[in-house]
PDB file of N, CA, C and O in Angstrom:
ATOM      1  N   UNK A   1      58.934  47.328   2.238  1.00  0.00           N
ATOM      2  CA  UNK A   1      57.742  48.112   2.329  1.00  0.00           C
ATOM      3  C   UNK A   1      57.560  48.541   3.787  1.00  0.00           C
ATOM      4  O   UNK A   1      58.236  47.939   4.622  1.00  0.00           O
ATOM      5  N   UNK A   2      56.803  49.422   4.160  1.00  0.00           N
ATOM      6  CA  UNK A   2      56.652  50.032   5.178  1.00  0.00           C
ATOM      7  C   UNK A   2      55.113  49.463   5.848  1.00  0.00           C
ATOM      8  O   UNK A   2      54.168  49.022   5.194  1.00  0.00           O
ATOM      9  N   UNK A   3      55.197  49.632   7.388  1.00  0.00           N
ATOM     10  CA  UNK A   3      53.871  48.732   7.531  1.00  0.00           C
ATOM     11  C   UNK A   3      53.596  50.141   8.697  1.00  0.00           C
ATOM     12  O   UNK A   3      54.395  50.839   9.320  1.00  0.00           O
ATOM     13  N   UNK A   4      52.179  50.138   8.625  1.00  0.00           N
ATOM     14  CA  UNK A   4      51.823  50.592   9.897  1.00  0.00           C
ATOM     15  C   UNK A   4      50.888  49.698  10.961  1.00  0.00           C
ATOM     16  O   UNK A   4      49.918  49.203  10.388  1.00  0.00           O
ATOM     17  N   UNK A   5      50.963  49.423  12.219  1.00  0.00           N
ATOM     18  CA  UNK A   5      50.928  47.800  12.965  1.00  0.00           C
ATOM     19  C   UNK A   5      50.338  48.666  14.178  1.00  0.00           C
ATOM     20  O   UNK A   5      51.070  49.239  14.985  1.00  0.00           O
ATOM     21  N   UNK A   6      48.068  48.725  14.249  1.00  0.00           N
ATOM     22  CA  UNK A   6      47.978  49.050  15.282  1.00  0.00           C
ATOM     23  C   UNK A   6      46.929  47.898  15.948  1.00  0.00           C
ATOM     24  O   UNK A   6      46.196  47.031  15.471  1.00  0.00           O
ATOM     25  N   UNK A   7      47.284  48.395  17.401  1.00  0.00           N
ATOM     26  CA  UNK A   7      45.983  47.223  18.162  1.00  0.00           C
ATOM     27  C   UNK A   7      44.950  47.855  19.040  1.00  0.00           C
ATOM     28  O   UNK A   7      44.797  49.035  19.356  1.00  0.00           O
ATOM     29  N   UNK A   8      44.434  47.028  19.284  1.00  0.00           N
ATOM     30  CA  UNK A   8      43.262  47.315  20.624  1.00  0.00           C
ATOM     31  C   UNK A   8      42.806  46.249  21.290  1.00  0.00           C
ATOM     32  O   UNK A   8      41.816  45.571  21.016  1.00  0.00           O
ATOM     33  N   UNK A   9      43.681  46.102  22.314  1.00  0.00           N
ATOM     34  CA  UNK A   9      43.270  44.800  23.390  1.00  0.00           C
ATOM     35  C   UNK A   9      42.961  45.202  24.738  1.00  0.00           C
ATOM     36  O   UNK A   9      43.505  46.051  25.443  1.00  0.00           O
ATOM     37  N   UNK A  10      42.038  44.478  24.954  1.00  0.00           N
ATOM     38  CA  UNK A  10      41.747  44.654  26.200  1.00  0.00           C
ATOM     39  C   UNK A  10      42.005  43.879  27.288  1.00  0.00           C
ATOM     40  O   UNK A  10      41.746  44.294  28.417  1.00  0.00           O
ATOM     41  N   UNK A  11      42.644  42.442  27.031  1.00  0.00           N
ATOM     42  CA  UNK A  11      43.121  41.693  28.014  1.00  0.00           C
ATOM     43  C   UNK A  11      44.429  41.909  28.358  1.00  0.00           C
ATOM     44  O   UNK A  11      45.069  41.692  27.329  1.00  0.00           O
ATOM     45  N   UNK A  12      45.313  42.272  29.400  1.00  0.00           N
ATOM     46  CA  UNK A  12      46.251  42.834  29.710  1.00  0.00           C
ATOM     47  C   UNK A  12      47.320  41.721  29.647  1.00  0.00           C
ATOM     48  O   UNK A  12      48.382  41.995  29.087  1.00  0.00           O
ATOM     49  N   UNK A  13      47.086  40.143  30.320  1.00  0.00           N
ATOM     50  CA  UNK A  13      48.006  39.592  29.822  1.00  0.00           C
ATOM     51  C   UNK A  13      48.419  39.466  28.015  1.00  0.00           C
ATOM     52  O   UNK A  13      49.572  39.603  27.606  1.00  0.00           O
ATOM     53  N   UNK A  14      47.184  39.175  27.080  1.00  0.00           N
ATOM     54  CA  UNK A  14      47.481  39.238  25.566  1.00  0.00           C
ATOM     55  C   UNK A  14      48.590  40.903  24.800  1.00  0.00           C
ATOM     56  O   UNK A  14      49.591  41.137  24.123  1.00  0.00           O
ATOM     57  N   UNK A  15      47.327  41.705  25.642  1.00  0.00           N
ATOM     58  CA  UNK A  15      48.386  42.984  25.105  1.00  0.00           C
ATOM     59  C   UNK A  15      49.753  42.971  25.371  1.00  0.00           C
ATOM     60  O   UNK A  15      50.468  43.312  24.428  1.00  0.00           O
ATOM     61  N   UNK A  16      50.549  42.523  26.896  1.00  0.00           N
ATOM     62  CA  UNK A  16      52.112  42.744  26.965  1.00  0.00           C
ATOM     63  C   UNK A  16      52.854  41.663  26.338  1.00  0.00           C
ATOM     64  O   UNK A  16      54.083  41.737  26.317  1.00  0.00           O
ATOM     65  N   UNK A  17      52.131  40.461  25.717  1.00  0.00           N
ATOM     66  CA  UNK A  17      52.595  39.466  25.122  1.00  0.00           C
ATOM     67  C   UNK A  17      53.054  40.163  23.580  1.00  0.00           C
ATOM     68  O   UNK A  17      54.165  40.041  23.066  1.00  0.00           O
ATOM     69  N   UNK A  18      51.966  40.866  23.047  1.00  0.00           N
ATOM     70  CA  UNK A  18      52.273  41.431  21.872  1.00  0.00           C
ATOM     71  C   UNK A  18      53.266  42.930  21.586  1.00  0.00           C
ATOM     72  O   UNK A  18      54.070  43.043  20.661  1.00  0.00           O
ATOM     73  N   UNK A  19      53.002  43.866  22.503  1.00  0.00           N
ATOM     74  CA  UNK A  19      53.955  44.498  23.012  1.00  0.00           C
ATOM     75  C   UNK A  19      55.472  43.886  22.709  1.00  0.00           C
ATOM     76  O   UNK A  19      56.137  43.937  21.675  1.00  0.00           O
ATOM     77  N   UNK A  20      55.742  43.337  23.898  1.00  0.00           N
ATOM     78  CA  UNK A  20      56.917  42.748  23.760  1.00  0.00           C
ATOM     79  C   UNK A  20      57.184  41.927  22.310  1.00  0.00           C
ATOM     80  O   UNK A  20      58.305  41.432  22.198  1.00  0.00           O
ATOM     81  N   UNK A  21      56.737  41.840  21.779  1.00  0.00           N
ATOM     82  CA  UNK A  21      57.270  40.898  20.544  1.00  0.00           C
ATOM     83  C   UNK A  21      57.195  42.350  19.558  1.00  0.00           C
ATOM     84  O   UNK A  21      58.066  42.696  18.760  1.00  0.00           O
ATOM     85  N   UNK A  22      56.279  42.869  19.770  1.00  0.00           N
ATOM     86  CA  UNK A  22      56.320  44.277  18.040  1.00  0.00           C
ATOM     87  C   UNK A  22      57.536  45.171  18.601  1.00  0.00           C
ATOM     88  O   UNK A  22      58.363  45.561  17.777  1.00  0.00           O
ATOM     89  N   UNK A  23      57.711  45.557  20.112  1.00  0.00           N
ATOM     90  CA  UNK A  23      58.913  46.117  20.328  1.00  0.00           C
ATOM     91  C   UNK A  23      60.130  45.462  19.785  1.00  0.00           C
ATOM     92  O   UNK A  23      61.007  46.142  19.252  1.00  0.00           O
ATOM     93  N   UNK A  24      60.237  43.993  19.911  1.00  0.00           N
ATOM     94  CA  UNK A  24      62.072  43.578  19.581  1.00  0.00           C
ATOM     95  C   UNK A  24      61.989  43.650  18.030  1.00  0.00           C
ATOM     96  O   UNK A  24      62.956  43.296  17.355  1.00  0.00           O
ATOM     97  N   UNK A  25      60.769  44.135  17.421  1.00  0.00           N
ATOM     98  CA  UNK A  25      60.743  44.159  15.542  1.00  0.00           C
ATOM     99  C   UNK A  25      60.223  45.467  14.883  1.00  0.00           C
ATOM    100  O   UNK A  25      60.258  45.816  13.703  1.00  0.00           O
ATOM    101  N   UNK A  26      59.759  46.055  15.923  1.00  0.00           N
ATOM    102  CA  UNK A  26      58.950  47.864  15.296  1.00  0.00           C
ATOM    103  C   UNK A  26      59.442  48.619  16.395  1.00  0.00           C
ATOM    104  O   UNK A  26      59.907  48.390  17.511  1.00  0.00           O
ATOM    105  N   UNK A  27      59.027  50.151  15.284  1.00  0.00           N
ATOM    106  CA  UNK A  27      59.400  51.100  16.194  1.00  0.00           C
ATOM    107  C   UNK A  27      57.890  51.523  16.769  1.00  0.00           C
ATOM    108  O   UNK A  27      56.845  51.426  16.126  1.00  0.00           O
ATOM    109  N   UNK A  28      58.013  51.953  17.963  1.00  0.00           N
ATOM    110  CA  UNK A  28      56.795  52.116  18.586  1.00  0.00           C
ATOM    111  C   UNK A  28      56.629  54.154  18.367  1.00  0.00           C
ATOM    112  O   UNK A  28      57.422  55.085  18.512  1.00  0.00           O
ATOM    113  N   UNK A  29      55.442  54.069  18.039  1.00  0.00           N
ATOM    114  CA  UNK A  29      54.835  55.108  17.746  1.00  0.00           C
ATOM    115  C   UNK A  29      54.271  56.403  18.537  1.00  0.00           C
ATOM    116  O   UNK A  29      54.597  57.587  18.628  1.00  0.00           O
ATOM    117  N   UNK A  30      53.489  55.759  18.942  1.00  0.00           N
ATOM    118  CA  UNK A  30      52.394  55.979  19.750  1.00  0.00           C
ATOM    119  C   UNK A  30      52.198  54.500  21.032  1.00  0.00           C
ATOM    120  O   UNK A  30      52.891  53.496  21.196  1.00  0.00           O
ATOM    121  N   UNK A  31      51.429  54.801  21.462  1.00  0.00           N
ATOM    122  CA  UNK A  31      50.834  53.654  22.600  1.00  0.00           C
ATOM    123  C   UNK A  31      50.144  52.324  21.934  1.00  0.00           C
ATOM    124  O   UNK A  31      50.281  51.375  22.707  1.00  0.00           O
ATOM    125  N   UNK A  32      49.635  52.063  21.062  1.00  0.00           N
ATOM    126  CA  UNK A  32      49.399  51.028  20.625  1.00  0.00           C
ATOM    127  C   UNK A  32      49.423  51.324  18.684  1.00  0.00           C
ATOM    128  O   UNK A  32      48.649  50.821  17.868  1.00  0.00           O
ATOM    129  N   UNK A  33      50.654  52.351  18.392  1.00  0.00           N
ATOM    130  CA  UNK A  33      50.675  52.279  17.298  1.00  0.00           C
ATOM    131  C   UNK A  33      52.536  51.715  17.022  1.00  0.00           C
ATOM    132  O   UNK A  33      53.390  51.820  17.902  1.00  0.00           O
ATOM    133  N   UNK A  34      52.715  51.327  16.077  1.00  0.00           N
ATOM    134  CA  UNK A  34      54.299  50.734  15.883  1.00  0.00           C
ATOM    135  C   UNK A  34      54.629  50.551  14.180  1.00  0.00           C
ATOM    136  O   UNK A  34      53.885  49.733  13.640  1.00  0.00           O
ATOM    137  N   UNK A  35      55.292  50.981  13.593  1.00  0.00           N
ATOM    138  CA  UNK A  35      55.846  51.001  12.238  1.00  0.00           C
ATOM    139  C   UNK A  35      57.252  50.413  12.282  1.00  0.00           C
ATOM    140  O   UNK A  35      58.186  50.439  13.084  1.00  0.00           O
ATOM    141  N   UNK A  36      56.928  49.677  10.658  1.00  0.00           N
ATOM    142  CA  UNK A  36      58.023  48.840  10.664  1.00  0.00           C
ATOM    143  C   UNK A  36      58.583  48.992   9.024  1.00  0.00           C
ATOM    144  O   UNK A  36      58.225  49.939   8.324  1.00  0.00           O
ATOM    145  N   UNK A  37      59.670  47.728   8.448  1.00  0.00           N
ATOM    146  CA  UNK A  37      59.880  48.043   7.348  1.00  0.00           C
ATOM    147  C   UNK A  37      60.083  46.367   7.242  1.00  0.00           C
ATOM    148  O   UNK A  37      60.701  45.786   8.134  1.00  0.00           O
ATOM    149  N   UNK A  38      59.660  45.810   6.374  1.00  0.00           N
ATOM    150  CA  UNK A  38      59.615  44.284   6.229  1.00  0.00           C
ATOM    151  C   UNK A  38      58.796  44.051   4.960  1.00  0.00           C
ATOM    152  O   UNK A  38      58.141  44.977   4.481  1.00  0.00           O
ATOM    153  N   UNK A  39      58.818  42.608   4.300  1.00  0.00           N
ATOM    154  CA  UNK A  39      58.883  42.067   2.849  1.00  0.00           C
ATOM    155  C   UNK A  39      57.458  41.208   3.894  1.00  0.00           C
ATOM    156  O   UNK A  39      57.437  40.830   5.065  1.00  0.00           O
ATOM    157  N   UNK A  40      56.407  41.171   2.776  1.00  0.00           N
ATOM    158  CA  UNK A  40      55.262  40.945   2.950  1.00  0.00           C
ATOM    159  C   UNK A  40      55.301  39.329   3.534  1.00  0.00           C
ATOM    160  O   UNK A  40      54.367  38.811   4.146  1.00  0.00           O
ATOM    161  N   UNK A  41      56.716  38.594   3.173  1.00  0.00           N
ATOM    162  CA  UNK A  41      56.757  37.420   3.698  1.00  0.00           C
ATOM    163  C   UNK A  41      56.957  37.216   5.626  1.00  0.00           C
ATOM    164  O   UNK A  41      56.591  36.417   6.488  1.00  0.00           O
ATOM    165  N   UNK A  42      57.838  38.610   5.535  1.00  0.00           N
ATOM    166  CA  UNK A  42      58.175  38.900   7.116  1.00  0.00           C
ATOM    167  C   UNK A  42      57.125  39.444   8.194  1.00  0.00           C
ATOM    168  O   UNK A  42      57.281  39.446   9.415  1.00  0.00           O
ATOM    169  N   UNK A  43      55.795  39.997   7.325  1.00  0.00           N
ATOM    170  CA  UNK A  43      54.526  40.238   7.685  1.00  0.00           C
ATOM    171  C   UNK A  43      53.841  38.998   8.076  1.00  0.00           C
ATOM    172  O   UNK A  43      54.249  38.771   9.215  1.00  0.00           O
ATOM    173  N   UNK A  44      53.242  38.331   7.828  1.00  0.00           N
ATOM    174  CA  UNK A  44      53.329  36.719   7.319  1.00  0.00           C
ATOM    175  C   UNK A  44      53.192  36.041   8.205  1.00  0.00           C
ATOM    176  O   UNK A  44      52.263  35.391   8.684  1.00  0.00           O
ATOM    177  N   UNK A  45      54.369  36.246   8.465  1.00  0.00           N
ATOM    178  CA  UNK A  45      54.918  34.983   9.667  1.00  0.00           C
ATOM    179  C   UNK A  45      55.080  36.423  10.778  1.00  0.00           C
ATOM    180  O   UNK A  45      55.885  35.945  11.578  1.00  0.00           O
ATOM    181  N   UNK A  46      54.911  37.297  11.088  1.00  0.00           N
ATOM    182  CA  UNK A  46      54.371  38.180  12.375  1.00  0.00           C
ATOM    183  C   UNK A  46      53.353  37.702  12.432  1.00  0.00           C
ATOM    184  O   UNK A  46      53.305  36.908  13.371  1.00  0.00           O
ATOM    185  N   UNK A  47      52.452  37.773  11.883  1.00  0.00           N
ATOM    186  CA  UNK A  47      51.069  37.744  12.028  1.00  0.00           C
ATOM    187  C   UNK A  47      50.702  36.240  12.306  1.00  0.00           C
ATOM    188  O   UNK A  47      49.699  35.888  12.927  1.00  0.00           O
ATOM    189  N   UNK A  48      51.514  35.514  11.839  1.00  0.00           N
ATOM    190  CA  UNK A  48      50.979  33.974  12.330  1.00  0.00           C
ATOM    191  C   UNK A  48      51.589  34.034  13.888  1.00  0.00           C
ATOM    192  O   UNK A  48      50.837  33.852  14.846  1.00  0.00           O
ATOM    193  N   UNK A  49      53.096  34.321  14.069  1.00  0.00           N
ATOM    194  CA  UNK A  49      52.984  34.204  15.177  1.00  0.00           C
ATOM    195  C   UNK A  49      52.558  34.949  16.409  1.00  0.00           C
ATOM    196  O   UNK A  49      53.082  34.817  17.515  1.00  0.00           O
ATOM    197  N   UNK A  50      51.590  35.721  16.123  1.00  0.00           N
ATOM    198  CA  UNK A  50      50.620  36.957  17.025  1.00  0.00           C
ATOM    199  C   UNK A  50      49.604  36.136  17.324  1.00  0.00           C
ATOM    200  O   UNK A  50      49.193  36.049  18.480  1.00  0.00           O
ATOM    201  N   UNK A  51      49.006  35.338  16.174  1.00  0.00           N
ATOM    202  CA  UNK A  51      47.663  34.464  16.018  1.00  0.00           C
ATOM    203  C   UNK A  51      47.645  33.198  16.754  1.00  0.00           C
ATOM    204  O   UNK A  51      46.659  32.464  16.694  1.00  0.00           O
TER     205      UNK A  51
END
């Protein structure tokens, strides 16, 4: 499935932390937009490890 993966942070260390991790797994879009293609399990465990 196809994901569309956007943010809005305002703390600059949190934002390049996440950055860097959606770059080595999405394609970046826009500036804080990034699309991907992954099984809702691979969503999952992004999102836990963002959290």
């Amino acid at each position: 499935m196809k994901y569309i993966i956007c943010y809005d942070i305002k703390e600059d260390r949190i934002r390049t932390r996440v950055v860097k991790y959606l770059e080595a797994r999405a394609l970046r879009v826009q500036y804080s937009v990034f699309t991907c293609h992954a099984t809702a399990a691979q969503m999952n465990d992004m999102r836990e490890e963002l959290t």
